[in-house]
Residue, then its C-alpha position, 0 to 999 in steps of 0.5 A: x191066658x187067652x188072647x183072642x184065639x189063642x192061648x199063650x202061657x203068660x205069667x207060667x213062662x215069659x212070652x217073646x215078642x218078635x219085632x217086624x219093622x216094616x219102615x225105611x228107618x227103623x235103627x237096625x233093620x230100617x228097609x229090610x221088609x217094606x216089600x209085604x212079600x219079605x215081611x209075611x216071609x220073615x213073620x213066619x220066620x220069627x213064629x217058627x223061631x219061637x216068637x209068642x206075639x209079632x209086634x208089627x210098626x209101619x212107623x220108625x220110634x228110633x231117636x230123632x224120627x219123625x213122624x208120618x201119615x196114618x195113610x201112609x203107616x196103614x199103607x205099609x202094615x195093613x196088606x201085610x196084617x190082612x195076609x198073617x191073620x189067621x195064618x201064623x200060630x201068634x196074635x198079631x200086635x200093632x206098633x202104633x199110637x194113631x187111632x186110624x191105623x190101630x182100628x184099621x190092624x184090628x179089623x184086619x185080625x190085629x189082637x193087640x195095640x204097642x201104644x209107645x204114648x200110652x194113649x197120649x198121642x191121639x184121643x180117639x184111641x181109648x175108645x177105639x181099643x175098648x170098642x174092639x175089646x183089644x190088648x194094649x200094652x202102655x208105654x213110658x216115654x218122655x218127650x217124643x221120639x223126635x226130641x227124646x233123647x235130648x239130655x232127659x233128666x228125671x228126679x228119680x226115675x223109677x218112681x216118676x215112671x210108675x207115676x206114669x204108668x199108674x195115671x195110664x191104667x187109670x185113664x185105660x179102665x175109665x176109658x172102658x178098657x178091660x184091666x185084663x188087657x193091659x200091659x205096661x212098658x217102662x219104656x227102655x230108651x224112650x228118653x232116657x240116658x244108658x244109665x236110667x236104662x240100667x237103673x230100669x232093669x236093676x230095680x224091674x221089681x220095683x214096677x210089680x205093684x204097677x202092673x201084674x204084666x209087663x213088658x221090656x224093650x232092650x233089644x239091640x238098644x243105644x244103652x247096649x252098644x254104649x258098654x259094647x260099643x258095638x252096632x246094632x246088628x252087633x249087639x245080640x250077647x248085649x241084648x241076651x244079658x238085658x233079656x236074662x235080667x229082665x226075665x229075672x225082673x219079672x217081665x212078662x214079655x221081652x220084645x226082640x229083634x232076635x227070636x231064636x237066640x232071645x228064645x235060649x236066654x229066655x228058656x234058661x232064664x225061666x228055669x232058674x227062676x223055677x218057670x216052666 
């Protein structure tokens, strides 16, 4: 599969995208790569690790985050996009949902859009991904990251988060985007309690039909240290059993914050299923 120059495996093994967070907040690694010197550094180092895609976020989504500027979010991630293209052997993805900072990535080389709204959150970004043909991968979330994790209660949760997923896709392709460009994320921890998280990975199959491909997010999450109790940086064998039983799900794609480690639960995940 072709994106942009480069061709990656998808749907023959399951890719990894590397997280690199360039905020002063971001729940485990907040502050660690403001500087764009660190950030290109640890960008090598997540595709020398193994990372498939870096998935770059110049604004923190964490629980209770509020939001800033596209200046300011175009401030942290653009010197640092301009530097990696054409540079890394990975695409290079952009975590945003502001049309400005999406368009700005995508000048710089950014192949792909993280759109945590899944197009919701500003009208001008269907046009700006169909206009510049890009990748989106769209996200369920309920509520925003300020308010999302205020006691979010669903009927069923699965099927409302197909729901979702489905009138996205439709309102991607009527919007003029290519249906071979689109990936879904079910949205671990983005308004829900540990256990629709769990729920979400024991019933990942059931999200098959949505879409032929798709993402999951559990790296280093809430839902993890509420069986662990341990912190973030703490949680990588957590994050390896949801990685492992996401892969057995059938994701496409586990975005992680530990590449190398993640790598190894991924190699042997896809040999039991049969991949290559």
């Amino acid at each position: 599969m072709m994106i942009g120059g480069y061709d990656l495996p998808l749907g023959r093994r399951t890719l990894i995208m590397g997280i690199l967070n360039i905020t002063p907040d971001s729940f485990s690694d907040g502050g660690m790569y403001l500087d764009p010197g660190a950030a290109v550094e640890k960008a090598a180092l997540l595709v020398d690790e193994g990372a498939d895609i870096i998935d770059i976020g110049g604004e923190s989504s964490r629980p209770g985050s509020s939001r800033v500027s596209a200046r300011e979010e175009a401030a942290r991630v653009i010197p640092v996009i301009k530097r990696l293209s054409g540079k890394i052997k990975a695409p290079i993805s952009i975590d945003t949902y502001k049309s400005e900072v999406a368009a700005r990535a995508l000048d710089e080389g950014a192949l792909m859009v993280n759109d945590i709204t899944a197009l919701r959150g500003d009208r001008r970004m269907p046009g700006t991904i169909a206009r510049e043909n890009a990748w989106i991968v769209l996200m369920h979330m309920k509520g925003t990251p300020a308010n999302m994790q205020k006691a979010p209660e669903y009927g069923d949760v699965i099927a409302e988060i197909r729901e979702f997923l489905l009138g996205a896709i439709t309102m991607a392709e009527k919007s003029g985007i290519s249906p071979d460009h689109i990936m879904v994320d079910p949205g671990i921890g983005f308004g829900k309690t540990p256990g629709h998280n769990f729920e979400i990975l024991r019933r990942l199959d059931e999200f098959r039909s949505v879409s032929k491909r798709m993402v999951i997010g559990p790296s280093r999450k809430s839902f993890v240290g509420s069986v662990t109790g341990r912190a973030p940086e703490e949680r990588i064998f957590g994050t390896a059993a949801a990685v492992a039983l996401a892969v057995a799900g059938g994701a496409d794609v586990v975005r992680v914050h530990d590449v190398a480690q993640m790598r190894d639960v991924v190699k042997v995940a896809d040999a039991i299923r049969g991949k290559n």
